[in-house]
N, C-alpha and C positions, 0 to 999 in steps of 0.2 A: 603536428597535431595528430593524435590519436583518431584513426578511421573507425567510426561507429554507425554499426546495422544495426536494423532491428527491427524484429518480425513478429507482423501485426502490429496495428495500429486502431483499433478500437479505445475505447476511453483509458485505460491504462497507460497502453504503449504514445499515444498522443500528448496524456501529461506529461512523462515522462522526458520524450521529445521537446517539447514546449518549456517546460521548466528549463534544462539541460542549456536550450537556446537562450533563455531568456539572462542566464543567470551567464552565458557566453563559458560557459563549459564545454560547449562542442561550439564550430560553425558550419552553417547549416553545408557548404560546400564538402566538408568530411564526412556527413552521416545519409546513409540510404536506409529505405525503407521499402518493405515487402509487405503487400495485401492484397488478397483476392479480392477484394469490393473497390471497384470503383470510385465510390464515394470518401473512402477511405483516404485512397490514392489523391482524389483530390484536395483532400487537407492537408496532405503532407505535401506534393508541391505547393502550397500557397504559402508553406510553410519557408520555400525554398531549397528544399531539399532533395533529391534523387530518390525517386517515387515510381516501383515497378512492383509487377505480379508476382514475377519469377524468384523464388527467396535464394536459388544460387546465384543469383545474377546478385543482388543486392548485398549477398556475404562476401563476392569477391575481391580480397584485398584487406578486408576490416580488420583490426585486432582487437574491437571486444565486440561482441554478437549479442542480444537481446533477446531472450525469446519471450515474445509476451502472447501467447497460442493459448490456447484451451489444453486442459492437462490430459484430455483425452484424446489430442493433436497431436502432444510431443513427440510420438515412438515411432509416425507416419514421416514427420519434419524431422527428425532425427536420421532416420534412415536418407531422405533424400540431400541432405546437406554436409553427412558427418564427413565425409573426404574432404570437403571445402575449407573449412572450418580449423585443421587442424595447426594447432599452435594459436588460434585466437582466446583468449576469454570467452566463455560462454556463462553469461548471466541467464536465470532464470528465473519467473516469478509466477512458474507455474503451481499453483497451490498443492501442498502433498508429497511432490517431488524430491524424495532424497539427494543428496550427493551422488551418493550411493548409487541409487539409480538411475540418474545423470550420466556419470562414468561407464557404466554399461552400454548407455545410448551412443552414446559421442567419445568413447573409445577411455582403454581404463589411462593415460596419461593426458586426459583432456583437461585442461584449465576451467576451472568449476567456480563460478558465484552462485549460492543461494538467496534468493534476496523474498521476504514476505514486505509486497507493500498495502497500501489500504487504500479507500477510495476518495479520501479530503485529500489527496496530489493531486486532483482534479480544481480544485481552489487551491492550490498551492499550500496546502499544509498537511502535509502526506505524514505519516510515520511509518520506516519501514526497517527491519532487521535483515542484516546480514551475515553471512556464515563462508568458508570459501575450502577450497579441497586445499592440502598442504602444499602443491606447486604452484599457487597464486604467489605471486612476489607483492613486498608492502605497493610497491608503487602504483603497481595493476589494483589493489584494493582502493588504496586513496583515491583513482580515478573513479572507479565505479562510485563508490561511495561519495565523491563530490557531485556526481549525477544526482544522486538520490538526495541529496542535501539539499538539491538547487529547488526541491518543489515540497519543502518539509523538511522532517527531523531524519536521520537515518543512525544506528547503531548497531557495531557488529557484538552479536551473539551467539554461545554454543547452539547447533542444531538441535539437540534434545530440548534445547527451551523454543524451539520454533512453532511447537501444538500450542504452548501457552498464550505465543505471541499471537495465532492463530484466532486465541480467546479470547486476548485483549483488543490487539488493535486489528488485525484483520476484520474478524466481525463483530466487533466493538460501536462502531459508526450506526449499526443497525439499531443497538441496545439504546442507544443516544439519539437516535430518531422515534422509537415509540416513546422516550420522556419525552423530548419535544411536541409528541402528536399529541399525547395525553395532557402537555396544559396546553394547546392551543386547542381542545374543543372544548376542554372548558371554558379557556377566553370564549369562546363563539358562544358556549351555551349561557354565557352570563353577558352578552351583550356586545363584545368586538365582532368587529369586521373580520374574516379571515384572514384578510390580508395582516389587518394591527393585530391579528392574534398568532402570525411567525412572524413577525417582526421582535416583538415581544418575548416570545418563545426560545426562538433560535439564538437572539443575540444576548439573551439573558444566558444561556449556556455557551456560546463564544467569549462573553467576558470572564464570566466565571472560570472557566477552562485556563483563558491566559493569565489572570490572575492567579492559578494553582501553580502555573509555570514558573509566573516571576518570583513567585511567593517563597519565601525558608519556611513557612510555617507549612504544615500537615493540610490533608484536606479537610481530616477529623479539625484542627482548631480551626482553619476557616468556617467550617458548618458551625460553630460553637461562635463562633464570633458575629455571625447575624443573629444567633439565636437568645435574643435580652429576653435577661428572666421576665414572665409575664407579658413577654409580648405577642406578636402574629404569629412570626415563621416558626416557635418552640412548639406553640401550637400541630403545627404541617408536620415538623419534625417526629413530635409522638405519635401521629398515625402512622408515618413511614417505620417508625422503630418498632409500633405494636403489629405493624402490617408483615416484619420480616424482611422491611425492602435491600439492606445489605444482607442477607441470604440467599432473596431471589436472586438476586446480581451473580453473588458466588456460584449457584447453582445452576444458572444459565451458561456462565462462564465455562464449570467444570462439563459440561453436556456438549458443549462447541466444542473443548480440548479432545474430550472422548471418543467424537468423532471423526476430528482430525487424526489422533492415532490410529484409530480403525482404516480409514482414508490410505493413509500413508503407509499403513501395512496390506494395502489389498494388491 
């Protein structure tokens, strides 16, 4: 069984964790974990798992490493860890983060995953892309990549499309929470409960959502398929169309890409 670390455990690195377990892709007996909070620490023992402060203590032995840090952590944790590390995989999901500059950190023949995941692997439906430096072998890929499967979708993608991914589904979930905020106050302002008005709300965009997944058809003919001529939603649908509302979307989307490239060139 593959020894897997991994460093931090805040809401990411814990889905992560948790999925990987749950879906028995790792056992909890091979995977250690590093965190300076406490509190941290004690989720990941409860989890069963090898639960310390010290992030060399926790890389020792592993062969694939997890860095899930703050991206203005990595080149601090870099430094303290890269002799340890050498010859493991090193995943990363630090946002921004080149190969590139990966390799620099943790030495230029270091085993490199880029990985962008998002924040639905917290309820188990993550989407996340992957990318890998050329001395990853398929088999070290397939593993990481069944980690990331275990709490979501995951697919490997060129890095130059990683700003886009960045647009979509990195900060994608946010764009998908102000439509959800915006009908549940109007539920509330026409009479629901807050409570009946995300229930309504969210699961209305959870079904729809899976239904685009199962579906052959387009999202365009799905929208066209609730929308009977003369009826309610064609109605909703012409103010969205007169309002610009797939413009807005694009234009929001291409403003995240933009800054992700900025981001990742600073």
């Amino acid at each position: 069984m593959n020894k897997l670390a991994i460093i931090g455990f805040g809401h990411m690195g814990s889905a992560i964790i948790e999925g990987a377990l749950g879906a028995g892709v790792v056992k909890p007996a091979d995977v250690a974990v590093a965190d300076a909070s406490a509190e941290n620490l004690g989720r990941a023992k409860a989890l069963g798992v090898k639960a310390v402060s010290d992030n060399r203590e926790a890389v020792k032995g592993a062969e694939t490493v997890i860095i899930a840090v703050k991206p203005n952590n990595l080149s601090e944790l870099a430094a303290e860890i890269r002799e340890c590390v050498k010859g493991a995989v090193i995943v990363s999901i630090c946002a921004g983060k080149r190969i590139e500059t990966l390799k620099e950190l943790f030495g230029e023949g270091a085993k490199i995953i880029r990985v962008m995941p998002n924040t639905p692997a917290l309820a188990g439906e993550g989407m996340a892309a992957l990318c890998r430096s050329e001395n990853v072998c398929d088999d070290e890929m397939e593993y990481v990549l069944g980690i990331f499967r275990s709490f979501g979708k995951a697919e490997i993608l060129k890095e130059e499309l990683f700003d886009t991914v960045t647009a979509v589904s990195g900060s994608g979930p946010a764009y998908v929470y102000a439509f959800i905020d915006g009908l549940m106050k109007y539920a509330v302002e026409s009479g629901m409960t807050p409570e009946q008005a995300k229930i309504f709300s969210a699961q209305t965009v959870l079904g729809s959502a899976k239904l685009a997944l199962m579906s052959e058809e387009s999202p365009q003919k799905l929208k066209e398929n609730v929308c009977s001529p003369g009826g309610t939603t064609i109605e909703a649908v012409k103010v969205l169309d007169e309002r610009g509302f797939e413009e807005i979307i694009r234009d929001a989307a291409k403003a995240c890409e933009e800054k992700s490239r900025k981001l990742a060139n600073a």
